[in-house]
TIFISE-28710 format. One record per residue (C-alpha): chain; z, x, y. Coordinates in steps of 0.25 Angstrom, whole numbers. Example, Ala and Ser with C-alpha at 12.3 -4.5 7.8 and 13.67 -1.06 7.14 Angstrom:
2
+--------+-------+-------+-------+
! cadena !    pz !    px !    py !
+--------+-------+-------+-------+
!      A !    31 !    49 !   -18 !
!      A !    29 !    55 !    -4 !
+--------+-------+-------+-------+
end
This chain:
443
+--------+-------+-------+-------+
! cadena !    pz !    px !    py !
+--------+-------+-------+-------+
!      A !    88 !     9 !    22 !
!      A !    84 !    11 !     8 !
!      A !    83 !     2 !    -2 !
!      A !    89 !     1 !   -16 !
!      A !    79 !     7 !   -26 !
!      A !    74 !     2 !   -41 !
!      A !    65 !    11 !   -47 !
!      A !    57 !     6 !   -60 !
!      A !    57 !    16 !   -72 !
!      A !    51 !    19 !   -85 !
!      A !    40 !    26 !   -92 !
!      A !    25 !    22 !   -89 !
!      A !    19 !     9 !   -93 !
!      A !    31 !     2 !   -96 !
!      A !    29 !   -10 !   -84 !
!      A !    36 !    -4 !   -72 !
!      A !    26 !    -8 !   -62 !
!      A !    24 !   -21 !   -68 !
!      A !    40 !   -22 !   -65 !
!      A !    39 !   -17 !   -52 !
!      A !    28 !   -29 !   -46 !
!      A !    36 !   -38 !   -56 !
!      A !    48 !   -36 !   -47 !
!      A !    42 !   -34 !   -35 !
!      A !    33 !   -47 !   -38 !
!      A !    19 !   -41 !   -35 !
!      A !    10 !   -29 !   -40 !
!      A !    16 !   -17 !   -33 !
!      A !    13 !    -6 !   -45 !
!      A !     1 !    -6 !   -53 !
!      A !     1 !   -11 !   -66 !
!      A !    -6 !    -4 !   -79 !
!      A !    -4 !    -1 !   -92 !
!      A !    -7 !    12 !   -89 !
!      A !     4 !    22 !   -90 !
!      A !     6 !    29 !   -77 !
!      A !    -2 !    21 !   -68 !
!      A !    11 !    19 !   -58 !
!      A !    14 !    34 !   -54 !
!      A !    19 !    34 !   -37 !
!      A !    32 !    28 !   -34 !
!      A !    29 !    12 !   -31 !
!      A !    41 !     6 !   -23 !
!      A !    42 !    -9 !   -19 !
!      A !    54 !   -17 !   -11 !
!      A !    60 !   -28 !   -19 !
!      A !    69 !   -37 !   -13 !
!      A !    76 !   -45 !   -24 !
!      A !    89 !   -57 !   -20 !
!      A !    97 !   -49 !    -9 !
!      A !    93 !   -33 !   -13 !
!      A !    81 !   -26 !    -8 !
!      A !    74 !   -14 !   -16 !
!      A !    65 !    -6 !   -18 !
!      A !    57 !    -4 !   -33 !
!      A !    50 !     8 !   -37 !
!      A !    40 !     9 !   -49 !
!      A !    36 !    22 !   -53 !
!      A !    28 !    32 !   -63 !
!      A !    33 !    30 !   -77 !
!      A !    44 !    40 !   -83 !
!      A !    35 !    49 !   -90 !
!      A !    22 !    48 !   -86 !
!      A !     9 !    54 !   -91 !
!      A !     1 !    53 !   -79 !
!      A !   -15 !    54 !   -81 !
!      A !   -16 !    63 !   -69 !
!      A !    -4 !    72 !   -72 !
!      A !     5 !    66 !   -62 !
!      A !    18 !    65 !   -70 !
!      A !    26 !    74 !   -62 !
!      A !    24 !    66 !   -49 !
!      A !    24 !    54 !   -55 !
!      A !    39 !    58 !   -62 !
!      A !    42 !    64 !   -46 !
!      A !    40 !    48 !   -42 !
!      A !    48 !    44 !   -52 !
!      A !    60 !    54 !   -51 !
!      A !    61 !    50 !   -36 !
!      A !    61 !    34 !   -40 !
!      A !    73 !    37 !   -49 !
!      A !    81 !    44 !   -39 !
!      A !    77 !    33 !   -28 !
!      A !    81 !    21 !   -35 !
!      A !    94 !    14 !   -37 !
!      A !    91 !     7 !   -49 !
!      A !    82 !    11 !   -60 !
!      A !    72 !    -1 !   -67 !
!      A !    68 !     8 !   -81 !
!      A !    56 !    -1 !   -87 !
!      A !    53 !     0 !  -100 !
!      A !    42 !    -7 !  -112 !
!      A !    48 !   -15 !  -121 !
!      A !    36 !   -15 !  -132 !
!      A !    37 !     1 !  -133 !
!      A !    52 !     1 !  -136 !
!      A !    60 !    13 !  -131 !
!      A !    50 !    26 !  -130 !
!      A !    55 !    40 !  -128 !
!      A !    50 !    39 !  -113 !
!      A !    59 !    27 !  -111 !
!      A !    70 !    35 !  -115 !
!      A !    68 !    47 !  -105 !
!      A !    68 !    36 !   -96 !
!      A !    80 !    31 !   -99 !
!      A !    85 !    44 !   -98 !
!      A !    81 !    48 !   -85 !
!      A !    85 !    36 !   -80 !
!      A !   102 !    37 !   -89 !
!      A !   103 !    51 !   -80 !
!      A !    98 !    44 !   -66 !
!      A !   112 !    35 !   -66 !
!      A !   103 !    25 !   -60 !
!      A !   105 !    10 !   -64 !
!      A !    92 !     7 !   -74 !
!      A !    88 !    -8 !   -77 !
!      A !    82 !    -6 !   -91 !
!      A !    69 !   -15 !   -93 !
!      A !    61 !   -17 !  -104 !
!      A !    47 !   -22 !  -101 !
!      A !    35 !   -29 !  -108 !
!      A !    46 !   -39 !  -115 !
!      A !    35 !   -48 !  -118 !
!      A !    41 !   -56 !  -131 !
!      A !    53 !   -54 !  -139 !
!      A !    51 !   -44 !  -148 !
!      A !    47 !   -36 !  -135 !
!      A !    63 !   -40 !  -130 !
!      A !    70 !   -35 !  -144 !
!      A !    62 !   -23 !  -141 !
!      A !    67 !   -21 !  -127 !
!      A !    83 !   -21 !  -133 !
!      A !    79 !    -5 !  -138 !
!      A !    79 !     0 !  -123 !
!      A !    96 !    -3 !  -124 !
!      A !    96 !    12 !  -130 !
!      A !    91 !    16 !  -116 !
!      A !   105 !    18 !  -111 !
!      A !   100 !    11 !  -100 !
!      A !   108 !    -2 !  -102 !
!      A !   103 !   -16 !  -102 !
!      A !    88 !   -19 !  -104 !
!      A !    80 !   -29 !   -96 !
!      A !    69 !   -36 !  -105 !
!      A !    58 !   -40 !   -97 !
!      A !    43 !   -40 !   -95 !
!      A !    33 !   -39 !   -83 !
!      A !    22 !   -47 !   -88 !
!      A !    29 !   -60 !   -90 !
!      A !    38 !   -56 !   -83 !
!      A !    53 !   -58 !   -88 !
!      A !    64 !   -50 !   -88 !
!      A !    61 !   -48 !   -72 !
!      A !    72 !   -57 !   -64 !
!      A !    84 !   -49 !   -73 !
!      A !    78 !   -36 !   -72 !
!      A !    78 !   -37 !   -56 !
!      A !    91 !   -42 !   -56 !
!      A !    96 !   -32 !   -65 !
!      A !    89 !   -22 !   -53 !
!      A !    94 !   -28 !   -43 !
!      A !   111 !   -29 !   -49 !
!      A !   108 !   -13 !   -49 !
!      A !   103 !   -10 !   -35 !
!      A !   114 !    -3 !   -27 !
!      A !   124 !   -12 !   -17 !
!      A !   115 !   -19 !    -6 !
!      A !   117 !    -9 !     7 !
!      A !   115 !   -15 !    22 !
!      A !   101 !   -16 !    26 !
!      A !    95 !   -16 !    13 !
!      A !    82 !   -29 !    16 !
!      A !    69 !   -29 !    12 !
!      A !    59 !   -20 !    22 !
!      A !    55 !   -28 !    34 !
!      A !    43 !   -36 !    32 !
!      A !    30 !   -31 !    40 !
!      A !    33 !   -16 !    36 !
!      A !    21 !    -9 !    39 !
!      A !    12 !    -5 !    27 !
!      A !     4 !     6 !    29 !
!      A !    -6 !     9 !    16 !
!      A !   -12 !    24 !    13 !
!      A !   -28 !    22 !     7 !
!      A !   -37 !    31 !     4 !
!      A !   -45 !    41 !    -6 !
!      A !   -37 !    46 !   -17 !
!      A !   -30 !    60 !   -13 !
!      A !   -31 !    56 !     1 !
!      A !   -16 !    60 !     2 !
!      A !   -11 !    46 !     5 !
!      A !     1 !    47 !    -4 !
!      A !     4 !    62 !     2 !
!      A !     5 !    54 !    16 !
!      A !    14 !    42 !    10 !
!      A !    24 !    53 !     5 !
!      A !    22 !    61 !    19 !
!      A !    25 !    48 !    28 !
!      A !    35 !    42 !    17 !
!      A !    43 !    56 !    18 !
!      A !    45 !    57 !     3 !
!      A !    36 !    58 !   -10 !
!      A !    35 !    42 !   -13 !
!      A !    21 !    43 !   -21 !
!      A !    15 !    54 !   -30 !
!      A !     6 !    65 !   -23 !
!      A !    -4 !    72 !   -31 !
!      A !   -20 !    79 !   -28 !
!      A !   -24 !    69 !   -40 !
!      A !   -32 !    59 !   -35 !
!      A !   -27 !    45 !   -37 !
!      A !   -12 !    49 !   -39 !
!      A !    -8 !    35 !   -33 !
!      A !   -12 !    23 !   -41 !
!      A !    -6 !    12 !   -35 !
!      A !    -1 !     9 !   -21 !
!      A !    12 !    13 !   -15 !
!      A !    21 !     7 !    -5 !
!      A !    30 !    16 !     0 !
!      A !    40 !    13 !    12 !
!      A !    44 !    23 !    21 !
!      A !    51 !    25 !    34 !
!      A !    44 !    35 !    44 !
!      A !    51 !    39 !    57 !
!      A !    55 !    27 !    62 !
!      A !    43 !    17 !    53 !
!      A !    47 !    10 !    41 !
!      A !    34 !     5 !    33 !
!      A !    27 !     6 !    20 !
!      A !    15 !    14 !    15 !
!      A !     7 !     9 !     4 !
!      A !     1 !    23 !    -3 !
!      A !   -12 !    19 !   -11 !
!      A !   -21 !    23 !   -21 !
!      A !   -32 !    30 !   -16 !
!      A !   -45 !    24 !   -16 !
!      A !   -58 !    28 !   -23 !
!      A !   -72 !    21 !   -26 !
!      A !   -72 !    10 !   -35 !
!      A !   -79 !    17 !   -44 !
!      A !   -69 !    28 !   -48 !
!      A !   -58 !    18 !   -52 !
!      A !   -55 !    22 !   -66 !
!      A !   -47 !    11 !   -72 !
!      A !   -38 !    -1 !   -67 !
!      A !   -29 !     7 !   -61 !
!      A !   -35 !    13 !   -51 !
!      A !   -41 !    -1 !   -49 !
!      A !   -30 !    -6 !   -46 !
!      A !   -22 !     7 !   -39 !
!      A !   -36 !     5 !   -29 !
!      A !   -35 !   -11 !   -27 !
!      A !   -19 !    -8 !   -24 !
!      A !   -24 !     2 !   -12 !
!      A !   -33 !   -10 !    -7 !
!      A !   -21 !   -19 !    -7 !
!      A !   -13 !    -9 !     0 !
!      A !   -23 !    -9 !    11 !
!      A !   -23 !   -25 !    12 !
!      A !    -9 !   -26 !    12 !
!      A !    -7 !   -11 !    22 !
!      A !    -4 !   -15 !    37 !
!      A !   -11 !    -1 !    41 !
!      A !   -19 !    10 !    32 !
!      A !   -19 !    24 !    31 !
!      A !   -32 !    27 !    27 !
!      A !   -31 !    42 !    22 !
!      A !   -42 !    52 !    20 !
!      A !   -43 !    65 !    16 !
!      A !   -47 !    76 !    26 !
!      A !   -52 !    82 !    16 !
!      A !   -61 !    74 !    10 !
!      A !   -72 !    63 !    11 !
!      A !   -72 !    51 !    16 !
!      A !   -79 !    42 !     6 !
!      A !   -80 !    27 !     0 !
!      A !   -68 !    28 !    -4 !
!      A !   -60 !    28 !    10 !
!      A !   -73 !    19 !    15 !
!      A !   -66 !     9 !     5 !
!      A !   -52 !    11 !    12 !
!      A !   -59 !    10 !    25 !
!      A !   -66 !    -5 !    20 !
!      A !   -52 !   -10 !    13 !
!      A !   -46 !    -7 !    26 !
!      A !   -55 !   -14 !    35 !
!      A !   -54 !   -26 !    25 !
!      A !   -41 !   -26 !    26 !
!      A !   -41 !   -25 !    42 !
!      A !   -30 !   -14 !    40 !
!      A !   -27 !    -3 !    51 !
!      A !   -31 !     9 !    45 !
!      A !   -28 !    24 !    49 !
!      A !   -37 !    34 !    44 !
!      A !   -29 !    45 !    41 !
!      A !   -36 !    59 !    39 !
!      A !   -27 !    66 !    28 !
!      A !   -26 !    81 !    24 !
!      A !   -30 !    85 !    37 !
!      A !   -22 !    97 !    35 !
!      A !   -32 !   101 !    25 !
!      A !   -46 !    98 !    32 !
!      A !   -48 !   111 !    38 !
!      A !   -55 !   114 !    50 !
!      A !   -60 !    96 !    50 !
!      A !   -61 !    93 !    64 !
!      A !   -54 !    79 !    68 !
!      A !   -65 !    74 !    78 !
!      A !   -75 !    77 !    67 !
!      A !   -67 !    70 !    54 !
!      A !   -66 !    59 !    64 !
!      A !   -80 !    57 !    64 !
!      A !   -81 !    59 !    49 !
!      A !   -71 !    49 !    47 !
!      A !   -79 !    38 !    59 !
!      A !   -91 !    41 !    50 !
!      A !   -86 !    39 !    36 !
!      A !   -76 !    25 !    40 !
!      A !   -83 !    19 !    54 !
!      A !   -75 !     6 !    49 !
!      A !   -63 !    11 !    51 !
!      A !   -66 !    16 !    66 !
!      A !   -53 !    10 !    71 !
!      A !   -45 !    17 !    63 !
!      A !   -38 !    28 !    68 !
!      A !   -38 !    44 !    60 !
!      A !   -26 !    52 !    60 !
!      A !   -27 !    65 !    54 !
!      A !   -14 !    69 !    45 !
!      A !    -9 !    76 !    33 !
!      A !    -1 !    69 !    23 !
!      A !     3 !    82 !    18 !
!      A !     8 !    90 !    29 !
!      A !    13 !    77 !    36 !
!      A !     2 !    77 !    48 !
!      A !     4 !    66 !    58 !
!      A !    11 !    55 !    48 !
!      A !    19 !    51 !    61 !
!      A !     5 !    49 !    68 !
!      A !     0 !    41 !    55 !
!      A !    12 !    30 !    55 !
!      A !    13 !    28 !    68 !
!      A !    -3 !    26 !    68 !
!      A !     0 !    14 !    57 !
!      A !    10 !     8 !    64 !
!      A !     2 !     9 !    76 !
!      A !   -11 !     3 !    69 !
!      A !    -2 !    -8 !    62 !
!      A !     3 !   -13 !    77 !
!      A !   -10 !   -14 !    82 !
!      A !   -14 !   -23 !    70 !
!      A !    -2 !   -31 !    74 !
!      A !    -5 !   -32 !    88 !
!      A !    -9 !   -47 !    92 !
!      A !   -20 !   -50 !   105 !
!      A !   -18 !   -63 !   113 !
!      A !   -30 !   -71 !   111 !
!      A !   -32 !   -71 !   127 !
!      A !   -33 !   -56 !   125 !
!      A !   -44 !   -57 !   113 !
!      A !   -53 !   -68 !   120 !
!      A !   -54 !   -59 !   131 !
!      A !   -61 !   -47 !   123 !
!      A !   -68 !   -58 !   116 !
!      A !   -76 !   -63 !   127 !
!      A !   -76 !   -49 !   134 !
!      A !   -82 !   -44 !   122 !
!      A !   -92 !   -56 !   120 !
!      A !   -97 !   -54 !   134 !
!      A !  -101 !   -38 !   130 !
!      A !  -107 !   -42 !   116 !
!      A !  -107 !   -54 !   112 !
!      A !  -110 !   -60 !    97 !
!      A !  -127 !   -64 !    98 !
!      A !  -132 !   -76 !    96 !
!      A !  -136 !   -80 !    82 !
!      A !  -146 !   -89 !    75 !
!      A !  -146 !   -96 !    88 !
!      A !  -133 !   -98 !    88 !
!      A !  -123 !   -91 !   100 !
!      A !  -110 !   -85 !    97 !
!      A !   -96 !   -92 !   104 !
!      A !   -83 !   -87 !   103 !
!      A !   -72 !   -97 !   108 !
!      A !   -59 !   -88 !   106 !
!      A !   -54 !   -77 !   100 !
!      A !   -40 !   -74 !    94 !
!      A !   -32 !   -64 !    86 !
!      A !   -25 !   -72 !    73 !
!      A !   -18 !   -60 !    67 !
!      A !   -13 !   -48 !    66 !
!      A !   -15 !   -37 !    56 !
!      A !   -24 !   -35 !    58 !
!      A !   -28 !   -40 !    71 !
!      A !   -37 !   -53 !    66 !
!      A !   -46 !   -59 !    78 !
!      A !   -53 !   -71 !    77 !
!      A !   -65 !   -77 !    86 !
!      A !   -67 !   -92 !    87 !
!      A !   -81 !   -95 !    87 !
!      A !   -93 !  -105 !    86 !
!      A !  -100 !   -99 !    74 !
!      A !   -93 !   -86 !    67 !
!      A !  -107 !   -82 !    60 !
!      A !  -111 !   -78 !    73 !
!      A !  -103 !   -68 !    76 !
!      A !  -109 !   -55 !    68 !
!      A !  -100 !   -43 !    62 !
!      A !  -105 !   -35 !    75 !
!      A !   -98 !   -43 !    86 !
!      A !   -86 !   -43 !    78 !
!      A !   -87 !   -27 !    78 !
!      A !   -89 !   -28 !    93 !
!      A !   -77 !   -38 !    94 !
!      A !   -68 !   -28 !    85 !
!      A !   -70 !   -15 !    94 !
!      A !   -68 !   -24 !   107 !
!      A !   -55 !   -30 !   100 !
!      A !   -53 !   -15 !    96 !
!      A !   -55 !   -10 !   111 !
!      A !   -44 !   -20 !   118 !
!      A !   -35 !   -22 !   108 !
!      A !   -23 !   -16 !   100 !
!      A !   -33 !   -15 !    88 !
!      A !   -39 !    -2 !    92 !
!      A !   -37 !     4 !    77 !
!      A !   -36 !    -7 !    69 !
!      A !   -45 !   -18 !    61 !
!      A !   -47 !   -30 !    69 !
!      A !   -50 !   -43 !    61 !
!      A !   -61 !   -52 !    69 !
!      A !   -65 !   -65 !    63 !
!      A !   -73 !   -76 !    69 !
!      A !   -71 !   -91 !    67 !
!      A !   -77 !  -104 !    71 !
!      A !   -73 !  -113 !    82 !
!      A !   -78 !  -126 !    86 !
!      A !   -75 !  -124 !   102 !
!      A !   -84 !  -118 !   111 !
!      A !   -76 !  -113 !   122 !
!      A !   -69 !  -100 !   124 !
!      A !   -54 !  -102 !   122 !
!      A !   -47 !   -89 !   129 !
+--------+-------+-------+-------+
end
């Protein structure tokens, strides 16, 4: 079912996502004192005493974007509006009614809605005599509060909550362990085209301006019969380039997406290069030990490119993800989406997937009777066991006498042979090697 809906409102740089990791109790939407620096649709669950819901923050009312965006961003906007069951209109205590807080108010009298009125930065008490002005609003009651200390919180929630429509059947929180699927890549890769594709709606602005998204989004969506989230992300560029703090920290936000993603879409453009940039993708993944699809966008667009031969390109330009498996689509015309979910489902139960330790002793010794670690500094190599410990990803871990004898190479060798027999195929496989005192094979 769908959840009741709060949308947070207001004209920019008057603390709305500060509100919104206030209430959610993390840093969901990047904070700056920037105006405009939030501009997609950022929507986060909530679940507060018995009532789950969900909270949108948004592009402010008003906007002068700094890449002539405004229109998209006032499309996002509009559709938060018409979504949402209760309206949370921010505004600054310290600069006092402004004209643009009064179109608010206006836009906000002719939607009907039910409005909770806060006035924000209350940081001392002239700042609260101030805050009393926003009563000729016409917006009722006016919630004093501040962010930073923060006050004002606890009765502006409960005051959200009061207004939410009646509790119906089956409203919960989402099941824990929903899949999170994370889209990286260069800027203008297309890889918020494809979260509106697979989401079957326009939940994040689209635009040929590099670097349109600046923060990353979590967007839920049901597809056919799967229900999972996909985390839309800045697009990556060289460290160089980044101009300010913002994209700073829009490109640290993509990184964390990627550690906290259960599968990746890394997504390139058929019609480009591929360069450092997606190199760094490629190494945050195989940090992270995250399944990863490489997905070859815009193929609609890449001509007479033959596949056998990009495949080739791509082994050449990213050997360290050869597991990974390419699928070739097009965000824009909708070109084998089915094909690209049901891939990170498929990727996400293979990391899942547990071996008995009988099973992973066997290809041990098999593999240690083929090629087995040398001997070094006089020393010989003996592995007592082996077991897997975890799961996503699959984490394997070799019981040894000496773990500085065992070289990055026979790891490798392990890794295809693990890679080989086991439901790893095309996913990273964690090896590690720790001492043990007993010198006997335990099987």
């Amino acid at each position: 079912m769908k959840l009741p809906s709060v949308a947070i409102v207001g004209r920019p740089n008057v603390g709305k996502s500060s509100f919104l990791n206030r209430v959610v109790g993390r840093r969901v939407s990047i904070v700056h004192d920037r105006p405009g620096v939030t501009r997609d649709r950022v929507t986060v669950e909530v679940t507060r005493g018995e009532r789950t819901f969900e909270i949108t923050d948004m592009g402010g009312i008003g906007i002068v974007d700094d890449q002539q965006l405004d229109e998209d961003v006032e499309v996002q906007i509009d559709a938060a509006i018409t979504a949402a069951d209760v309206l949370v209109f921010v505004t600054d205590a310290r600069d006092g009614v402004t004209p643009l807080d009064q179109e608010v108010a206006r836009i906000l009298r002719r939607t009907a809605k039910p409005v909770v009125l806060v006035a924000n930065k209350v940081d001392g008490e002239a700042h609260g005599l101030m805050a009393g002005e926003f009563h000729g609003l016409g917006l009722g009651e006016v919630h004093p509060a501040s962010m930073i200390e923060p006050h004002g919180l606890e009765e502006v929630m409960d005051k959200m909550v009061a207004l939410l429509p009646p509790k119906e059947e089956g409203e919960a929180p989402r099941k824990e362990g929903e899949t999170l699927i994370a889209l990286v890549g260069q800027r203008n890769a297309g890889k918020s085209t494809l979260t509106n594709a697979i989401a079957g709606s326009e939940r994040v602005i689209v635009s040929e301006i590099p670097g349109t998204t600046r923060d990353s989004i979590d967007v839920s969506v049901r597809f056919g019969e799967r229900t999972f989230t996909l985390i839309d992300t800045a697009g990556l560029q060289r460290q160089s380039r980044l101009d300010d703090s913002v994209e700073y920290y829009a490109q640290q936000r993509t990184l964390d997406s990627i550690r906290r993603a259960d599968v990746v879409i890394h997504l390139i453009d058929a019609t480009g290069d591929i360069n450092m940039v997606d190199k760094k993708a490629a190494d945050a993944v195989l940090t992270a030990h995250k399944p990863c699809i490489l997905a070859i966008n815009k193929w609609d667009l890449a001509g007479a490119t033959e596949t056998e031969k990009f495949l080739d390109y791509i082994a050449k330009k990213l050997p360290a993800l050869h597991f990974a498996p390419v699928i070739f689509t097009s965000a824009k015309e909708g070109l084998r989406l089915k094909q690209l979910v049901d891939l990170a489902f498929e990727l996400h139960d293979q990391a899942g997937s547990r071996v008995p330790t009988r099973e992973v002793n066997k290809l041990v010794e098999d593999a240690a009777r083929v090629r087995g670690p040398r001997v070094s500094r006089g020393k010989s190599p003996k592995i007592f066991y082996a077991t897997q410990v975890a799961c996503h990803p699959p984490w394997i871990v070799l019981f040894v006498n000496d773990p500085s004898l065992f070289k990055e190479e026979f790891g490798r060798f392990l890794e295809n042979r693990f890679r080989e027999a086991l439901p790893f195929r095309e996913i990273p496989i964690r090896i590690s090697f720790r001492a043990r005192q007993r010198e006997d094979w335990s099987g």
